[in-house]
C-alpha positions in Angstrom: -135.8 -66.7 2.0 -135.5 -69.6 4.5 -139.4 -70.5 3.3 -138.7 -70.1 -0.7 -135.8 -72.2 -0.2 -137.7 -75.3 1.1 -140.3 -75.0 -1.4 -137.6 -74.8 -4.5 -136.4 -78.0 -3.0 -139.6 -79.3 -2.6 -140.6 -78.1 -6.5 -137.0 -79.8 -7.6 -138.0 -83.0 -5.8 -141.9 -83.2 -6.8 -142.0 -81.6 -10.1 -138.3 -82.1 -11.4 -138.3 -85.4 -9.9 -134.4 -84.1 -9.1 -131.9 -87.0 -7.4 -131.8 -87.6 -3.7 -127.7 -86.1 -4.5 -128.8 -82.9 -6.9 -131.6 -81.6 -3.7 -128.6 -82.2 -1.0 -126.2 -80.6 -3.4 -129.0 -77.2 -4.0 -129.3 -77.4 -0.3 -126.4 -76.7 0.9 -125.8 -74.4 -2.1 -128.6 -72.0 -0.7 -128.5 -71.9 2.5 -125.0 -71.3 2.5 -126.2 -68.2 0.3 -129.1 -67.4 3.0 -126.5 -67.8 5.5 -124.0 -64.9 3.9 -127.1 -62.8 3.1 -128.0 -62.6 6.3 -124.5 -61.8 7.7 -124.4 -59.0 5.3 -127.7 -57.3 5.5 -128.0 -58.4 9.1 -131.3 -60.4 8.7 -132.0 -62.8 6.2 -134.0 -60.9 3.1 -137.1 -61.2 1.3 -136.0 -62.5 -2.3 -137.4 -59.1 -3.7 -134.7 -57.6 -1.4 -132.1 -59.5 -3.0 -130.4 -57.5 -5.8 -127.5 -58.5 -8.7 -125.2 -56.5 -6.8 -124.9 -58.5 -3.5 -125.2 -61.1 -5.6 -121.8 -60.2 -6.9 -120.1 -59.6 -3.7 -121.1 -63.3 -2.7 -119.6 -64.8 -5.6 -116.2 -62.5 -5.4 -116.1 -63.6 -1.6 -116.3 -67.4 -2.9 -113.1 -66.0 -5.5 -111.4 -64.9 -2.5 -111.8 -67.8 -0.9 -110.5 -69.7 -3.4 -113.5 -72.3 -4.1 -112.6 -74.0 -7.2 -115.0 -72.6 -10.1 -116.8 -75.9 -10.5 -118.2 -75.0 -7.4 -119.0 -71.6 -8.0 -120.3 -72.4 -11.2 -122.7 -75.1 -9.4 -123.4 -72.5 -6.9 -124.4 -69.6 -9.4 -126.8 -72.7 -11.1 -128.7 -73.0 -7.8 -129.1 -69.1 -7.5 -130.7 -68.6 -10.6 -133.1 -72.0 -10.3 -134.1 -70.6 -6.6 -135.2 -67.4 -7.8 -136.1 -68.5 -11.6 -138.8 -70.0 -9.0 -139.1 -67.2 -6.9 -140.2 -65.0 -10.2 -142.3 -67.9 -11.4 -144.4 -68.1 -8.2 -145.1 -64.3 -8.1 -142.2 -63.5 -5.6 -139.8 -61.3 -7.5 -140.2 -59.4 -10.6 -136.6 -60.0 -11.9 -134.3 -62.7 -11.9 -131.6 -60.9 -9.8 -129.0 -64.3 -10.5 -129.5 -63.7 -14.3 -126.9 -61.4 -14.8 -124.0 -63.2 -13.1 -121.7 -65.0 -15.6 -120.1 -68.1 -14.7 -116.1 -68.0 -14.4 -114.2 -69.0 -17.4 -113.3 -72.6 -16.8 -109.2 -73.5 -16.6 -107.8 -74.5 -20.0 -106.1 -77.4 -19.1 -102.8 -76.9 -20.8 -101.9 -79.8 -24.0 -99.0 -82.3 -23.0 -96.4 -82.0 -26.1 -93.4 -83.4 -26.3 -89.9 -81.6 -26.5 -87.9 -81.2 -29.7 -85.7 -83.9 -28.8 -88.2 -86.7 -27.8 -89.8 -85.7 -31.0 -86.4 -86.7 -32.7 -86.7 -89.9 -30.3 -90.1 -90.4 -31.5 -89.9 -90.0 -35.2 -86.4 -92.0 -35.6 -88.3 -95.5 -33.9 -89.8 -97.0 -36.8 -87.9 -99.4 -38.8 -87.3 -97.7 -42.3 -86.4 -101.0 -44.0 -89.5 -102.5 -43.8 -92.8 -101.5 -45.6 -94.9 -101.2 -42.0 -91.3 -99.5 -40.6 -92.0 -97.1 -43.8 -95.7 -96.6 -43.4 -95.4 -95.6 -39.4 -92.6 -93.2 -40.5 -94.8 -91.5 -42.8 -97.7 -91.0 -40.7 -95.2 -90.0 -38.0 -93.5 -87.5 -40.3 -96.4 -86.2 -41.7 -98.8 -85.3 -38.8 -95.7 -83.6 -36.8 -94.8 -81.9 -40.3 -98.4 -80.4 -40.9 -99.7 -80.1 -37.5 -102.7 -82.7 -38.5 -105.4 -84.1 -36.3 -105.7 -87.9 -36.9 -108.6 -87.6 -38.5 -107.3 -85.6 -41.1 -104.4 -87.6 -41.4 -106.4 -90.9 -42.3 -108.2 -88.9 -44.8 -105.8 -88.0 -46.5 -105.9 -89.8 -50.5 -104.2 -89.8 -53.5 -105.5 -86.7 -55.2 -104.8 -84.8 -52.0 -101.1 -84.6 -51.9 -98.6 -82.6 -53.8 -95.0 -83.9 -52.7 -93.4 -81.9 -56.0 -94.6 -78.7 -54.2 -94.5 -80.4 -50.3 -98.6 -79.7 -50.3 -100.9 -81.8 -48.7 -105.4 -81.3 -48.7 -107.0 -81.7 -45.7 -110.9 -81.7 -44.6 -110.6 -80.5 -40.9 -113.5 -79.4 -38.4 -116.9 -78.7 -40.3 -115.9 -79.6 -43.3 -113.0 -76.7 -44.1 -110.4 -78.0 -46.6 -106.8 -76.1 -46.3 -103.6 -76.9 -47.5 -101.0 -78.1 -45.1 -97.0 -77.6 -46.1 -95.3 -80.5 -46.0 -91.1 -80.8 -44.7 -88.5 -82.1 -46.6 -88.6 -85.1 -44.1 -92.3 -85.9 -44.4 -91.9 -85.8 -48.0 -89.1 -88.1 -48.5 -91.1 -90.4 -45.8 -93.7 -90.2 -47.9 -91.9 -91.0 -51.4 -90.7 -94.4 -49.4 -93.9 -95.5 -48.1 -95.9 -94.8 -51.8 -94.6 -97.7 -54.1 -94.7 -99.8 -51.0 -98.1 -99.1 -50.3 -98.9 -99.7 -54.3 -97.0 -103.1 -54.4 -98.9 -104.0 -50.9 -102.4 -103.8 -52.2 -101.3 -105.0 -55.7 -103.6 -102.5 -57.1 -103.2 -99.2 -59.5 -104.0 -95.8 -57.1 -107.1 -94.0 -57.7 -107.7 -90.1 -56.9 -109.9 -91.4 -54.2 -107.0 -94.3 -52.9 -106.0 -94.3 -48.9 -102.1 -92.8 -48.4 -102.2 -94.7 -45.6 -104.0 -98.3 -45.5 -104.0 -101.5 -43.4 -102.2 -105.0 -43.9 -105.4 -105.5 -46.8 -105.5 -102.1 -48.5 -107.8 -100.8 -46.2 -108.1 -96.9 -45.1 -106.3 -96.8 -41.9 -108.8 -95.9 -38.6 -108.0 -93.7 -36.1 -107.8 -96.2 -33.9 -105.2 -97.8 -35.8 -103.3 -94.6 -35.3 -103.3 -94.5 -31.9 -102.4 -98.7 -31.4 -99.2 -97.9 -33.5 -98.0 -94.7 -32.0 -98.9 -96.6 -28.8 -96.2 -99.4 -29.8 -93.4 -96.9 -30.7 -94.2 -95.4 -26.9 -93.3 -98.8 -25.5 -90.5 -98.9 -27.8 -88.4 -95.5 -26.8 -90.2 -94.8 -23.4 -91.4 -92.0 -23.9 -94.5 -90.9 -21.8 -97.1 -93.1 -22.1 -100.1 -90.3 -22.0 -98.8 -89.3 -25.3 -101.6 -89.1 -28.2 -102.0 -88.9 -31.6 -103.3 -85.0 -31.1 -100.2 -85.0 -29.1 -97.9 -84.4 -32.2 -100.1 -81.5 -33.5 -99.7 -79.8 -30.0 -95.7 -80.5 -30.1 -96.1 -78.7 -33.7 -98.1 -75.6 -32.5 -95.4 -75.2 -29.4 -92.9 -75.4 -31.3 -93.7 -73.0 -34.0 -94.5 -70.5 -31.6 -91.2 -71.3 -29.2 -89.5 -70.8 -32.4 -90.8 -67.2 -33.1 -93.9 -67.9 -35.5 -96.5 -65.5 -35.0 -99.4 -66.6 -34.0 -102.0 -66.2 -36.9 -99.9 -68.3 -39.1 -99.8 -70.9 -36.7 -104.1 -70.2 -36.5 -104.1 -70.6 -40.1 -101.5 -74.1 -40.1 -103.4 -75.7 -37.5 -106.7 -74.8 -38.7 -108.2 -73.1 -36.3 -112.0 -71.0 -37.0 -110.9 -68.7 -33.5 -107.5 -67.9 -32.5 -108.7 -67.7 -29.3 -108.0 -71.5 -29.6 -104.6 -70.9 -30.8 -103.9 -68.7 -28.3 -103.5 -71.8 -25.2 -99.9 -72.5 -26.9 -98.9 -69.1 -26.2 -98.7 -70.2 -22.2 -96.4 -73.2 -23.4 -94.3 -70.8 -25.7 -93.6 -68.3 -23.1 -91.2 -70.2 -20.3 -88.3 -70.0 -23.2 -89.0 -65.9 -23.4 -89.1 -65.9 -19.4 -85.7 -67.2 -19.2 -84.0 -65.0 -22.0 -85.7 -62.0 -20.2 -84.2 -62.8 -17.0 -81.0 -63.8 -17.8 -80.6 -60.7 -20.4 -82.5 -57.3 -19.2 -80.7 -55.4 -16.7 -83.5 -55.0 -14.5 -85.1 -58.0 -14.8 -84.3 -60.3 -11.3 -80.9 -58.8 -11.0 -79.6 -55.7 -8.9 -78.8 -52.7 -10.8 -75.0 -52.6 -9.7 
């Protein structure tokens, strides 16, 4: 094992013309695999000897030893290029490392922000002023309909419906849905139009920008993000807050609020609800509490 290590690193260096930092990274990766190998079996194997079953008791030792599943990941990558060479140089039949599936990475929870900031939030922009307007709408509307930014500054003309509260959107790979609208996103909405239309002294086309610049201009993302940014500064509110970050604080809401989940799929847009499904681990602290505090053998002696 010792010998087909060296020459994989050798290969990786000569061949692969690898980084000085990817062979020292490899090298420790392996021998620290030769090293448990030989613990186990009591010698250190032949790679034919090696098998996806002891394969699998190294990686659940690495679980119980809490390495962080970067590293394991990284770890199961060096296995299967060793003996991807092994098999390529005549040395094993099978690759025994083939069959090992890397750990499912951490979904990193979304930040959202709380019914009350989003009050906070919403109730910054200055409604007597056309800009004041504008921001309101865009406000209103992505936390009303749940919209990534992009769709928001897509948004034109032909593709709203405030008699019905309906708005047209083109999300991820081109899929169109319609997004409800609230009574406070309409009314937003209503104000911002004629001021939009007197702005850019010009009649609206289907095609028109809802939401346009200081010249009549379709609004960027970018520009999304610079304004909410201001209205952060404004109320204080944590700074780390996004544009996206509104369409989280409408999927965690919806669900704290007892929405199932496939409608919530369906509003946000979503192909999988696999992707829905990370709002369910923001959703469920409210349900912890009113568990413990109400079932009579929840944290509380029978008496």
């Amino acid at each position: 094992m010792q010998d087909v290590i060296q020459r994989y690193l050798r290969y990786l260096k000569v061949e692969r013309n690898a980084s000085e930092y990817t062979i020292k990274s490899y090298r420790e990766d392996l021998l620290s695999l030769a090293d448990y190998l030989t613990e186990v079996l009591g010698q250190c194997p032949h790679p034919a000897q090696v098998d996806p079953s002891i394969l699998r008791t190294y990686v659940a030792a690495m679980h119980e030893a809490q390495y962080a599943r970067t590293s394991i990941a990284r770890r199961l990558a060096s296995m299967r290029g060793l003996f991807k060479f092994a098999q390529r140089e005549g040395l094993v039949e099978q690759n025994p490392a083939k069959p090992l599936r890397n750990p499912r990475p951490h979904r990193k929870l979304p930040h959202f922000l709380t019914t009350p900031e989003i009050q906070t939030l919403l109730s910054a922009p200055d409604p007597l002023t056309p800009l004041g307007q504008r921001d309101q709408a865009i406000l209103e509307t992505m936390y009303s309909a749940g919209l990534r930014v992009s769709e928001l500054v897509g948004i034109s003309d032909a593709d709203l419906d405030l008699d019905d509260g309906l708005v047209r959107v083109k999300g991820k790979g081109k899929r169109e849905r319609l997004a409800p609208l609230g009574r406070y996103a309409v009314d937003a909405l209503n104000a911002w139009i004629p001021q939009r239309i007197l702005a850019s002294h010009q009649r609206p086309q289907p095609t028109s920008p809802i939401f346009t610049n200081k010249f009549g201009k379709r609004l960027t993302t970018r520009s999304v993000a610079r304004m909410l940014e201001k209205y952060l500064l404004i109320t204080g509110l944590n700074l780390k807050t996004s544009p996206h970050t509104l369409r989280h604080s409408f999927a965690t809401h919806l669900l704290d609020r007892g929405a199932d989940i496939r409608s919530v799929q369906e509003l946000l847009g979503h192909k999988s609800l696999v992707t829905t499904q990370i709002y369910t681990h923001l959703s469920t602290a409210g349900l912890r509490q009113a568990y413990d505090q109400a079932h009579p053998r929840a944290n509380k002696r029978a008496t």
